[in-house]
Structure formats: structure tokens, C-alpha cells
C-alpha positions as CSV (number, residue, x, y, z in Angstrom):
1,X,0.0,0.0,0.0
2,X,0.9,3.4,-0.8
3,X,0.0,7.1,1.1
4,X,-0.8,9.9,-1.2
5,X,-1.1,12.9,0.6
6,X,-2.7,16.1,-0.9
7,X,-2.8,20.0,0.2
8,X,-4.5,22.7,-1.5
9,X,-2.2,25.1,-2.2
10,X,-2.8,28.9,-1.5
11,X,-5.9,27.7,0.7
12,X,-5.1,30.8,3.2
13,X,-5.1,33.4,0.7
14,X,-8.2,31.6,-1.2
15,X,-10.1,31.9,2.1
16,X,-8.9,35.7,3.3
17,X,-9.2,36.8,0.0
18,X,-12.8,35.2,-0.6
19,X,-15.9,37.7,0.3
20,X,-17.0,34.7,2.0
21,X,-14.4,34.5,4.0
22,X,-14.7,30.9,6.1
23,X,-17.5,29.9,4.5
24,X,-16.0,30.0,1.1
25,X,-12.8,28.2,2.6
26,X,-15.6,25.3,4.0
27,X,-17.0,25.2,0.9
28,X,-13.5,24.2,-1.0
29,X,-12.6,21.7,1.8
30,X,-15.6,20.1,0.8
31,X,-14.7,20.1,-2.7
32,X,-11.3,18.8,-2.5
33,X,-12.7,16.0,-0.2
34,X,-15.4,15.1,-2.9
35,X,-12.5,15.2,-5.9
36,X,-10.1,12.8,-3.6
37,X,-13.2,10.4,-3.0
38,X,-14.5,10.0,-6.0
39,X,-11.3,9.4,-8.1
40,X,-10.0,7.2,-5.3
41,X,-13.9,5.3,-5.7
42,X,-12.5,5.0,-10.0
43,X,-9.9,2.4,-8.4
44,X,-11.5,0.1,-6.3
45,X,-13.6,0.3,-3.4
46,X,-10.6,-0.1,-0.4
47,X,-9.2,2.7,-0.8
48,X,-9.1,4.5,2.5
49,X,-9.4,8.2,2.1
50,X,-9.3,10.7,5.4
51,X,-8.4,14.4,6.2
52,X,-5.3,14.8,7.7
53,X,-5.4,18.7,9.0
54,X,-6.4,21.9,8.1
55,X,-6.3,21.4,4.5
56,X,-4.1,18.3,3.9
57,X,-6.3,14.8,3.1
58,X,-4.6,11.5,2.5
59,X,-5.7,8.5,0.6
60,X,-4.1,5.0,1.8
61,X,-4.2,2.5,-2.1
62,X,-2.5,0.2,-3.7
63,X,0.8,1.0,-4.9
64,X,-0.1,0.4,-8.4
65,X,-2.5,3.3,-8.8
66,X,-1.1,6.0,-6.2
67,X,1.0,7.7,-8.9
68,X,-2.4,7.9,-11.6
69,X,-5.1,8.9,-8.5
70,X,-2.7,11.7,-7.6
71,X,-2.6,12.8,-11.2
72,X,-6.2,12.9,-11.5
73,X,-6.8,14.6,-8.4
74,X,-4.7,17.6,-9.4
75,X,-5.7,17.8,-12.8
76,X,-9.7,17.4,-11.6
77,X,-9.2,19.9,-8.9
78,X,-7.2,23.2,-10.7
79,X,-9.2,26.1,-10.2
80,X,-8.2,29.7,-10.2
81,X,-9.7,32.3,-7.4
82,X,-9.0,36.3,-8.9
83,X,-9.4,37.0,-5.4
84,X,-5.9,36.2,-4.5
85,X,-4.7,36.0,-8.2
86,X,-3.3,32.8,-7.3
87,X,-3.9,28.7,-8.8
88,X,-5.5,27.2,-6.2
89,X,-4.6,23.5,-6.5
90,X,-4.4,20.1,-4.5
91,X,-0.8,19.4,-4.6
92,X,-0.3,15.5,-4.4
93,X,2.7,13.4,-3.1
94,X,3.1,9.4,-3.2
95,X,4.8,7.2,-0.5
96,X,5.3,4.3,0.8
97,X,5.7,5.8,4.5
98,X,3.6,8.7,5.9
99,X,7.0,11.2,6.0
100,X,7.9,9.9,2.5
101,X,4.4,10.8,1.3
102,X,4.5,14.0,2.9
103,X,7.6,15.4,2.1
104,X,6.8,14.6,-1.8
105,X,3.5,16.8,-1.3
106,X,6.0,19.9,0.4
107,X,8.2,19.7,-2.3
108,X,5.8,19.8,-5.4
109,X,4.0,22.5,-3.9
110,X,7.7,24.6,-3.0
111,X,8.2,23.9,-6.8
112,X,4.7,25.2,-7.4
113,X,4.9,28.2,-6.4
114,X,8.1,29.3,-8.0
């Protein structure tokens, strides 16, 4: 099995810079969580999909498919917000440990943002 962790990137500056404020910020949390489950559902029905914090999730999958659901994920999920002028975007990393997985995500987003 295989952890493929996902953060939206720019989620702070989505949510202050929404009218909405919080409830715009809800509103994409709920989003993302929907776009994780329903690709992870396109690959079978054990994988395991949970929200880790703030605005981080993580799916738990076979190895096999954790590099394609990411892919999916991230290319379902790009939106852009004029509010903050920025992409916001679930940034996905694969591993086979939970700080593997993690670090993966930190670094594609770093890389991201540049």
C-alpha cells in the first residue's frame, strides 16, 4: 500500500481573499474532499481516504494506482480564485511511509509556487 497525501495550495489566501471569507474556505474543503473520493472510488472500493489537518487529506491504495489517482486529483481539482490571483490546486505526493508521502507533497508545492 501506498500514502498519497494532498494540500490545497494557497488555501489561506483563497479563504482571506474570498468575500465569503470561512465559508468560502468550508466550501472548498468540501470540494477537495469530494474530488479525492470520488477518483479514489474510479480504483476500487478499499481505498481509504481521510483528512489529515487543516487542508491536507490522504488516501491509503495500492501502490499500483497511487501515482495515476494523484494525477487525477490535481488535474480534476485546478481552479483559479481572482481573489488572490493565485492557482489554487491540491498538490499530491506518493509514498510508501507517511513522511515519504508528505515530504513529496511539500516539495511539489515549493516547486509550485516558483
Amino acid at each position: 500500500y501506498a500514502f498519497v497525501f494532498f494540500d490545497i495550495t494557497n488555501f489561506k489566501l483563497y479563504q482571506d481573499g474570498h468575500e465569503d471569507g470561512h465559508k468560502a474556505g468550508d466550501e472548498l474543503l468540501v470540494k477537495a474532499a469530494l474530488t479525492i473520493r470520488n477518483v479514489a472510488g474510479r480504483y476500487g472500493t478499499g481505498n481509504r481516504c481521510f483528512r489529515y489537518g487543516g487542508d491536507e487529506f490522504v488516501v491509503i491504495c495500492p501502490g499500483g494506482v497511487a501515482y495515476k489517482l494523484r494525477d487525477e486529483v490535481e488535474q480534476e481539482f485546478d481552479i483559479v480564485f481572482t481573489g488572490c490571483g493565485k492557482l489554487v490546486h491540491l498538490t499530491g505526493g506518493v509514498g510508501y511511509t507517511v513522511i515519504n508521502a508528505d515530504r513529496q507533497m511539500y516539495v511539489r508545492k515549493v516547486g509550485l509556487k516558483k
